[in-house]
N, C-alpha and C positions, 0 to 999 in steps of 0.2 A: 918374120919381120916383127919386132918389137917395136909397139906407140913410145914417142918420144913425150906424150902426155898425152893426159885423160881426164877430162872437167866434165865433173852432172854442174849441171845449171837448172837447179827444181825450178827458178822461178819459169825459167821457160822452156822447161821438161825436159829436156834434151842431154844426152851425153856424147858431149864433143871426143874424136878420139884423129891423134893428129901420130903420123909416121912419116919424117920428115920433110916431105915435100906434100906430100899429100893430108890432105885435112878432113875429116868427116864430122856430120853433125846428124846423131839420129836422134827421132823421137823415140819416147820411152814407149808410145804404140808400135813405131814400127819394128823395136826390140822387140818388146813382147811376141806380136805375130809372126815373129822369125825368128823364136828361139829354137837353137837346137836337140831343144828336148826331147824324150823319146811321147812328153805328153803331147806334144806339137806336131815333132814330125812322124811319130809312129815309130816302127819296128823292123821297118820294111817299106821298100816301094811301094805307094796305094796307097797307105798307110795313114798319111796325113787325116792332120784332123782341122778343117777350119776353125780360124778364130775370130769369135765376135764377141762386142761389145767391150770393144779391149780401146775405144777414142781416150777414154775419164782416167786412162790404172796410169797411176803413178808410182814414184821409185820407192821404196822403203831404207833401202841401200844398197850399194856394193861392196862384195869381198872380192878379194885377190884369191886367184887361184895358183899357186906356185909363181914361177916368172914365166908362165905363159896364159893365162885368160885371167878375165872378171865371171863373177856369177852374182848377177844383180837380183833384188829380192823386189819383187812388185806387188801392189797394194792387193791385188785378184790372189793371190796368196802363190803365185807361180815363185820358183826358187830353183829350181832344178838345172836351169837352161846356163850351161856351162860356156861363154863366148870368147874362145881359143883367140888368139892376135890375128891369123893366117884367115878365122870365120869373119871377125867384125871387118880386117879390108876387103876380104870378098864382098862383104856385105855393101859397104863403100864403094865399091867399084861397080855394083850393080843396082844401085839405090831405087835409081829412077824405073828401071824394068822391074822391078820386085816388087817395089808399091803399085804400080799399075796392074800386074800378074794377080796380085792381093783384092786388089779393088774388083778386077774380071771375075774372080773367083768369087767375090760377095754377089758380085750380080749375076750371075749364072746361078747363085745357091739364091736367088727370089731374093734378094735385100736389093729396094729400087735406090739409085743413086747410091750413096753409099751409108744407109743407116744400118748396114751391119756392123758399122762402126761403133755404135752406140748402144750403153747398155741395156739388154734386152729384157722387155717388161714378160713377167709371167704372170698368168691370171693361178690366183689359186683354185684349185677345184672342191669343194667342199661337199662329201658324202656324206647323205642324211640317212641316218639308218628308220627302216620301219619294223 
């Protein structure tokens, strides 16, 4: 199934992707966390690697990948994540379960409500030699 159109809208992050009767609008977070990467989803079943601190990453842009996907290039420096026509209506079709799945999965990995969503502060450690 080929998008009969496809709009980033930066100002309010989102890439609308519309296949004639049906219309989708995702955030550029919930691409990112469901890209089909092999750095996303892994190699293998299991595999997966959660994603945090991915609320802030914006688009840098999108290319065309032949006449079947986009591979959008995000601010976190991700590029890799190849979204075939057939993955972004799946994706569409399951929006609402797949953000909640996402969110269960932040708080089962200890991020209370959902601040695994936000970028994650690291303390530096600084070794004093004697």
């Amino acid at each position: 199934m080929t998008p009969t159109s496809i709009n980033v809208r930066m100002q309010s992050r989102v890439i609308e992707v519309e296949f004639g009767d049906a219309r989708y609008s995702f955030s550029f977070e919930f691409l990112r966390v469901h890209s089909p990467s092999a750095e996303v989803r892994g190699h293998g079943p299991g595999q997966e690697v959660l994603q945090t601190g991915k609320r802030a990453v914006s688009l840098l842009g999108v290319q065309p990948v032949g006449n079947y996907a986009i591979q959008p290039h995000f601010s976190d420096g991700h590029n890799t994540g190849i979204f075939s026509w057939d993955y972004l209506h799946s994706l569409g079709e399951q929006q609402t379960a797949l953000w909640q799945a996402y969110l269960e999965k932040l708080h089962k990995a200890g991020y209370p409500d959902d601040t695994g969503r936000d970028v994650e502060m690291v303390a530096e450690q600084k070794n004093c030699g004697s």
